[in-house]
C-alpha positions as CSV (number, residue, x, y, z in Angstrom):
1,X,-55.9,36.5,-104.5
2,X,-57.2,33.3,-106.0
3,X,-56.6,29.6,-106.5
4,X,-56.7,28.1,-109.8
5,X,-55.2,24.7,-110.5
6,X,-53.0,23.6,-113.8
7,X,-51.6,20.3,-114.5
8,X,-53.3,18.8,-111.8
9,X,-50.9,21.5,-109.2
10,X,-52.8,24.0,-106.8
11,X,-51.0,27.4,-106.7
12,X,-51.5,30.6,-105.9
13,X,-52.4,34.0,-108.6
14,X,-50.9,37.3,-107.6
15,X,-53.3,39.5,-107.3
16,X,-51.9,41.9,-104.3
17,X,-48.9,42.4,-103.2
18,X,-46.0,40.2,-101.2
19,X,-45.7,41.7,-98.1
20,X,-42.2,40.7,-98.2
21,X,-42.0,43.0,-101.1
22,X,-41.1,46.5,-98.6
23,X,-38.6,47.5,-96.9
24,X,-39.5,49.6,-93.6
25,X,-39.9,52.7,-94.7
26,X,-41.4,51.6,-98.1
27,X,-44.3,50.0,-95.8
28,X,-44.7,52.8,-93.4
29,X,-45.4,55.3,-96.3
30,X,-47.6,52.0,-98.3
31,X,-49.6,51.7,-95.1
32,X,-50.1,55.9,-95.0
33,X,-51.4,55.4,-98.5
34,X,-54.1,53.2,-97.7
35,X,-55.3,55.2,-94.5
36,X,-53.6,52.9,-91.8
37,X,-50.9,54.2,-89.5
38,X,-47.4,54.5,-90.5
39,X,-45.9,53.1,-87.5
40,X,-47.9,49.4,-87.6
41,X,-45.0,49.1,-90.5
42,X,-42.7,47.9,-87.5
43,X,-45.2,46.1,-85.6
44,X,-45.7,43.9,-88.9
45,X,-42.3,43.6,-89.4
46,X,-41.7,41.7,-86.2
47,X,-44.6,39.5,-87.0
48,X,-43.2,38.6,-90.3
49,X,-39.7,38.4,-89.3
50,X,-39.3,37.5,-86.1
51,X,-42.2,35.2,-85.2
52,X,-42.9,33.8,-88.6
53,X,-46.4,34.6,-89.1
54,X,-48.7,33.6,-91.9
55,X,-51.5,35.4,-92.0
56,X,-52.9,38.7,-90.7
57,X,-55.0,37.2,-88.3
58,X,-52.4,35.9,-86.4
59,X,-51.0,39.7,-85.6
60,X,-53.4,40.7,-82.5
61,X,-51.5,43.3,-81.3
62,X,-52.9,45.0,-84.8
63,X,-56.7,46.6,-84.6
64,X,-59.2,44.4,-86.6
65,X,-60.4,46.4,-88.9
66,X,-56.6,46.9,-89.8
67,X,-56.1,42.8,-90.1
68,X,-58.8,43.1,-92.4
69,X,-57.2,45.9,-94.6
70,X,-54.2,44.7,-94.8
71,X,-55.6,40.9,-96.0
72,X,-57.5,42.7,-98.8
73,X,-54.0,45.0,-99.7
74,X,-51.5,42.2,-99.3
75,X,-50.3,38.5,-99.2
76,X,-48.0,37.4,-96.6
77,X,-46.5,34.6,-99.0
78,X,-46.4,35.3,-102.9
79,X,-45.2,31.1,-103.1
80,X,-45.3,27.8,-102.0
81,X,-42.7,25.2,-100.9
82,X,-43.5,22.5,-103.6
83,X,-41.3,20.0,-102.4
84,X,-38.2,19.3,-100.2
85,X,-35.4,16.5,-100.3
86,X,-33.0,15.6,-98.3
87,X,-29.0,14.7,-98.2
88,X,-27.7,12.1,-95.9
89,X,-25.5,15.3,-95.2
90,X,-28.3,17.3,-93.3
91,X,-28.9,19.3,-96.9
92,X,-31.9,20.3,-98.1
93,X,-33.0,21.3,-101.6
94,X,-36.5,23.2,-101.6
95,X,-38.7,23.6,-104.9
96,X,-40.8,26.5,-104.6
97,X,-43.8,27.5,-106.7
98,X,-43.9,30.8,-107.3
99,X,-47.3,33.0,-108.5
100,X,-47.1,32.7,-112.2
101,X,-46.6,28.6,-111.7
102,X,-42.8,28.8,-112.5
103,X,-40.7,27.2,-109.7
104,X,-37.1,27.5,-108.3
105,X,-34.6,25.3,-106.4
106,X,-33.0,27.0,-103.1
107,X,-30.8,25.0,-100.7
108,X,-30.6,25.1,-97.2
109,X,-26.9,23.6,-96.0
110,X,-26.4,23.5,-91.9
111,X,-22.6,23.3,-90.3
112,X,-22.0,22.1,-86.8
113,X,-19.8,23.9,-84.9
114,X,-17.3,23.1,-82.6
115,X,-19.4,24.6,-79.8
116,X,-22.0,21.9,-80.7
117,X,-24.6,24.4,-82.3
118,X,-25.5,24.6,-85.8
119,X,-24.8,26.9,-88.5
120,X,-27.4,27.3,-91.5
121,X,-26.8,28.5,-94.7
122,X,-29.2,29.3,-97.4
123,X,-28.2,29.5,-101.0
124,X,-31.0,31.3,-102.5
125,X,-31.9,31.9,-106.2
126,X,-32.2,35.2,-108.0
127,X,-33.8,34.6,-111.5
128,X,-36.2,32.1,-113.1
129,X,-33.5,30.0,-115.0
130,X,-30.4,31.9,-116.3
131,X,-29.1,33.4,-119.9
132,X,-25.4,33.4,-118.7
133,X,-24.9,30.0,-120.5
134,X,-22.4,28.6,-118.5
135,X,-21.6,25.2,-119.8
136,X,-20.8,22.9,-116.7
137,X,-24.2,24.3,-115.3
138,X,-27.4,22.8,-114.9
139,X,-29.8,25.9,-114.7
140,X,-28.2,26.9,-117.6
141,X,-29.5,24.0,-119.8
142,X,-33.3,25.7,-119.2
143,X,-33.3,29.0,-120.4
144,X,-33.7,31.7,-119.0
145,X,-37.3,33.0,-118.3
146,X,-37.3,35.9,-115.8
147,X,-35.8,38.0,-112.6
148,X,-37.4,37.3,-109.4
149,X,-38.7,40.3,-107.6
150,X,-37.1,41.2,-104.0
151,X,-40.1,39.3,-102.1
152,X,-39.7,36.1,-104.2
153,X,-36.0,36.2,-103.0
154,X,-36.8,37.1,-99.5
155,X,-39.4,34.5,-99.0
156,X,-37.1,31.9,-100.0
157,X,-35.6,32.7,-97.1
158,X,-38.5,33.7,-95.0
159,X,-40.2,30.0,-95.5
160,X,-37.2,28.1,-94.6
161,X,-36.5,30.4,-91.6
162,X,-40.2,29.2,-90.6
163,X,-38.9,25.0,-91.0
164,X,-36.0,26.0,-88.5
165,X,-38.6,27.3,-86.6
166,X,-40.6,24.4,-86.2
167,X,-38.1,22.1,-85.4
168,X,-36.3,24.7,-82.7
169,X,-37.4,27.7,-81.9
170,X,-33.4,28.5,-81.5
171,X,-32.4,27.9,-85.1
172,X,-31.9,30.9,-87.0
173,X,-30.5,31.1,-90.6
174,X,-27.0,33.4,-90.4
175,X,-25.9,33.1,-93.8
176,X,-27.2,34.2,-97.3
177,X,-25.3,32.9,-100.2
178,X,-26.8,34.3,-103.6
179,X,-25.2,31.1,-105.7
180,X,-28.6,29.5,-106.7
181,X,-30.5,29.6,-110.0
182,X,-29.6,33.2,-112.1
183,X,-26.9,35.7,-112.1
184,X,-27.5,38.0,-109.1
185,X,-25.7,41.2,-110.9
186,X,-28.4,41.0,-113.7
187,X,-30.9,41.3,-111.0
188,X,-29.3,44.7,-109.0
189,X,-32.3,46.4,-107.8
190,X,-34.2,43.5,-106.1
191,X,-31.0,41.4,-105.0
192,X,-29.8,44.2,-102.5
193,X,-33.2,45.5,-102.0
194,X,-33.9,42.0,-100.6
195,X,-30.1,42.0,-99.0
196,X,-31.5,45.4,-97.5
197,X,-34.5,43.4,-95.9
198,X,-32.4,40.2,-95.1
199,X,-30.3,42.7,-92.9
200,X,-32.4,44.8,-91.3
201,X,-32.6,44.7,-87.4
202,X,-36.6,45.1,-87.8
203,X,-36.1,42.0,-90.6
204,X,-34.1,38.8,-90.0
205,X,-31.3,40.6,-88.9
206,X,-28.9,39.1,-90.6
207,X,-25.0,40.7,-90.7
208,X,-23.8,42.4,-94.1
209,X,-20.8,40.3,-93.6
210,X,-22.4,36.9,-94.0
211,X,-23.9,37.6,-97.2
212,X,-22.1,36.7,-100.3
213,X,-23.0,37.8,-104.0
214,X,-21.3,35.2,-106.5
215,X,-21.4,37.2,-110.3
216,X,-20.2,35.4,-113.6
217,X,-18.0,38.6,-114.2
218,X,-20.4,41.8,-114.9
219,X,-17.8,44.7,-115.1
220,X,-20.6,47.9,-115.1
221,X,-22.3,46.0,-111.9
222,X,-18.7,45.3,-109.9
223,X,-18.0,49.1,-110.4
224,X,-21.0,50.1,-109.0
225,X,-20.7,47.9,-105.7
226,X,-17.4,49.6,-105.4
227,X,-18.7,52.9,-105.4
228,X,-21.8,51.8,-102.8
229,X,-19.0,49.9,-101.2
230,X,-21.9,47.7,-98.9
231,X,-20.0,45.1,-96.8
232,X,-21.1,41.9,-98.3
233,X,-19.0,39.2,-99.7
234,X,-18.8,39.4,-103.5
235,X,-17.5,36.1,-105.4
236,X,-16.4,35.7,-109.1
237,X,-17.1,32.8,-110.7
238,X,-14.1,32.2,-112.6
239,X,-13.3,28.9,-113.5
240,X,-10.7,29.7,-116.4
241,X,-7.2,31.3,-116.2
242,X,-6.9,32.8,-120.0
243,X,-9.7,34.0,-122.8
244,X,-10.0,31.3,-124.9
245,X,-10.8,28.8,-122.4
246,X,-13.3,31.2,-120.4
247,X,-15.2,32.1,-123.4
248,X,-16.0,28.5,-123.9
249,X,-17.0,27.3,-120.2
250,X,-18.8,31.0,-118.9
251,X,-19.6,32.9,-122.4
252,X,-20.1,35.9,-121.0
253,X,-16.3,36.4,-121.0
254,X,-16.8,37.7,-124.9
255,X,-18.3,40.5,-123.4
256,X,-15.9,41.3,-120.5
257,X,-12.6,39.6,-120.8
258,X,-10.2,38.6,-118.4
259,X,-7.9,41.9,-118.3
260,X,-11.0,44.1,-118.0
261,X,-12.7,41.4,-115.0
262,X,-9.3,41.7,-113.6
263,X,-9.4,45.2,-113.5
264,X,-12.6,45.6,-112.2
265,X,-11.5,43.6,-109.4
266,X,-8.4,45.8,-108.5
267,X,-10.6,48.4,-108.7
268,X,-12.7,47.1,-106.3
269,X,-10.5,45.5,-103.9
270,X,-9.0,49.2,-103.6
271,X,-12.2,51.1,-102.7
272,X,-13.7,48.9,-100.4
273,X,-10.5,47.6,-98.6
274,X,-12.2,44.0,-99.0
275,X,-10.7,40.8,-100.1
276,X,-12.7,38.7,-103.2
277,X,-13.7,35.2,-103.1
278,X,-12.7,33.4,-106.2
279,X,-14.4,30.4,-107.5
280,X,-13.0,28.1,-109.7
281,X,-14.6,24.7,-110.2
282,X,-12.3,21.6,-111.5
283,X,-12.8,19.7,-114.5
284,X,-10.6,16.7,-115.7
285,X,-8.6,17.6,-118.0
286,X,-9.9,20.9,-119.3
287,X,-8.8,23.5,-116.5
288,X,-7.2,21.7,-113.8
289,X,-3.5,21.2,-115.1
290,X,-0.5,22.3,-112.7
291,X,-0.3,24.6,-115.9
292,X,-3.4,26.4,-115.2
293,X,-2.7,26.2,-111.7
294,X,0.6,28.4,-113.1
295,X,-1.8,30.8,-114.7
296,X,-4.4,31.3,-112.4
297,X,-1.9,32.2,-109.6
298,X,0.2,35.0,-112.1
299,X,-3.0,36.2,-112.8
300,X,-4.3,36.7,-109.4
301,X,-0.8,37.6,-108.1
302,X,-1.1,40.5,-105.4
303,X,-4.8,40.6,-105.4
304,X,-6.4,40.3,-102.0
305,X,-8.3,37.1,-102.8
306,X,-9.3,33.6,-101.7
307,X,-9.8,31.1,-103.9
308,X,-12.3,28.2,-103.6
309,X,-11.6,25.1,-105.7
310,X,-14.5,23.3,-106.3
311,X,-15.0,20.0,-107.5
312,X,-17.8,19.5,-110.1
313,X,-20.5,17.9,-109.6
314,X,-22.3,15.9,-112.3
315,X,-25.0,17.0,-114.9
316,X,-26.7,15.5,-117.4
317,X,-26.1,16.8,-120.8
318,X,-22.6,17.6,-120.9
319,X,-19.6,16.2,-121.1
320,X,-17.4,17.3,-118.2
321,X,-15.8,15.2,-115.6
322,X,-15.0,15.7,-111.9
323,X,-11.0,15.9,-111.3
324,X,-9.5,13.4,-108.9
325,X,-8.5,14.4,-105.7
326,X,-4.9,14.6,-106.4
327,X,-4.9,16.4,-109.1
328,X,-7.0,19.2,-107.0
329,X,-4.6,18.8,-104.1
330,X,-1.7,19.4,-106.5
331,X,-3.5,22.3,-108.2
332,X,-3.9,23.4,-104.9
333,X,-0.3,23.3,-103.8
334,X,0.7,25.4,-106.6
335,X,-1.5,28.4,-105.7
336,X,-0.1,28.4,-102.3
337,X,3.4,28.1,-103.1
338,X,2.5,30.9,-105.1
339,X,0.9,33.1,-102.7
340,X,-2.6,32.3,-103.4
341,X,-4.7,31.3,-100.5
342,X,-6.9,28.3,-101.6
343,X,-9.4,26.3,-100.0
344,X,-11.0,22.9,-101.5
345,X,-15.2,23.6,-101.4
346,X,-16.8,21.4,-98.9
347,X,-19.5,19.5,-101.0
348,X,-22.8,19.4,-99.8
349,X,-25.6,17.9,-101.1
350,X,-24.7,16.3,-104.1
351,X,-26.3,12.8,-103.9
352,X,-29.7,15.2,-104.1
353,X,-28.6,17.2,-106.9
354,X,-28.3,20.2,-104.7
355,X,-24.4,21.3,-105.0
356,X,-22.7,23.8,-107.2
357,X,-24.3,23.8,-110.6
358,X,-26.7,21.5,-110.2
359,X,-29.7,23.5,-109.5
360,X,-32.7,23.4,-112.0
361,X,-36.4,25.0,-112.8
362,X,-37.9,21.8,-112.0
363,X,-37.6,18.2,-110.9
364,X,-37.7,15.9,-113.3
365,X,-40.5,13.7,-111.5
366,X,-43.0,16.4,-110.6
């Protein structure tokens, strides 16, 4: 590992490897391979994961030749948090830097509940940018440059877990949401490797059921979650009743149309017994008509779904508006008339350009 420095910004070369990288058993049989006992894998675990810890040093209950092994074999942190804004809401937007000087945004949204503690959700990022090409999006609008590996997805997680931390040792992050920067599905292996970490009892301990995977609509990718059939919470981002207006908001639609996404989704919803969460974001005058309202509700019509209708948030360089309230209320009425449950989206965020589709590689004023 060394520093360098490059437009003026410190960071970090990856020479060794993330320790965030393993999963359990990947570790015990890493630390066999280097002549260290296969059961410290645990013991490391809980230092990582459960108390936060960023260095070897810090792991005494380790021998100290082993600290030293372990520092010349591995990092604890592969990136940096860069910077960190926050909402008048309690949101906050993180820029990380990762190890090859690209950065991401990941958001950290907290809920109180009605028993007066606090809920945190982070929405986490899975690729460097994002070759889907949605047209409402933001990350969209800079390429797409690569996947992140499972530890640059888990320490997104990891390093806010350690902010909680500091300001209570109580706070604990339950929720994962993969709706950052990136299409999660083009990113398999190292999204539910990381999942697998996330959830874990040695790891953060998180519950399968409060993870959610949000896809654009990749049909080879759904069918193979339905035959793994893993208990998370998989959203489609749909945002378009027919073809011809899908292919022009989320592209990827030329590829898999509606009828086979559709189908995929039947298929799905009948192997793992588990209802979909739809996501449809409104945009004046170009999807949110009682019309489409019509559509959308005969096309989903006897699916086990949810649908979350979400109003759009602004971004530079295009030229979609934000519906008005009423007409999202009235779209709304027409999917439950119709037998579609449908929630509105609670925004978070937005005044720090952390909402839905508003994510990017980089601030503008770095």
């Amino acid at each position: 590992m060394k520093n360098d420095r490059i437009k003026g910004v410190e960071f970090i070369v990856k020479t060794v490897e993330s320790i965030c990288d393993f999963t359990v058993s990947e570790l015990s049989r890493k630390l066999k391979s280097i002549g260290s006992q296969p059961f410290r894998a645990k013991q490391i675990y809980n230092w990582v994961y459960k108390h936060g810890s960023e260095s070897f040093e810090d792991m005494l209950n380790l021998p100290k030749e082993m600290r030293k092994k372990l520092a010349n074999h591995f990092i604890v942190n592969s990136m940096k948090i860069e910077k960190v804004q926050s909402s008048k809401d309690g949101t906050k937007k993180y820029l990380f830097r990762l190890h090859d000087n690209e950065t991401i945004e990941t958001v950290l949204m907290q809920y109180d509940k009605s028993s007066g503690n606090k809920r945190f959700t982070v929405c986490v990022s899975t690729q460097v940018g994002c070759n889907i090409g949605c047209s409402f999006c933001a990350t969209a609008k800079g390429g797409f440059k690569r996947n992140l590996s499972s530890a640059e997805v888990v320490e997104q997680v990891l390093l806010i877990q350690r902010e909680l931390w500091k300001q209570n040792d109580q706070h604990r992050v339950s929720n994962v949401v993969f709706m950052g920067m990136g299409e999660p599905l083009a990113n398999y292996e190292n999204v539910f490797k990381a999942i697998d970490i996330f959830t874990t009892e040695a790891g953060l301990n998180i519950s399968l059921r409060k993870i959610t995977v949000s896809t654009s609509g990749l049909i080879p990718q759904i069918k193979r979650l339905s035959e793994e059939n893993t208990p998370i919470v998989l959203a489609l981002s749909l945002h378009a009743s027919n073809d011809s207006l899908r292919d022009k908001l989320v592209p990827i639609n030329k590829v898999y149309p509606l009828n086979d996404l559709m189908d995929a989704c039947k298929d799905y919803i009948e192997e793992t017994n588990r209802r979909i969460t739809i996501e449809y974001i409104m945009l004046r005058d170009v999807n949110d008509s009682k019309e489409d309202a019509v559509q959308l509700a005969t096309l989903l019509k006897g699916m086990l779904v949810n649908v979350n209708l979400i109003p759009y948030n602004s971004v530079d360089l295009t030229e979609f508006a934000r519906s008005g309230k009423g007409r999202i209320r009235a779209f709304q009425e027409v999917l439950t008339r119709n037998g579609v449950e449908a929630v509105v989206r609670e925004e978070k965020g937005t005044d720090i350009l952390a909402a839905c589709g508003q994510l990017r590689q980089k601030n503008s004023d770095l």
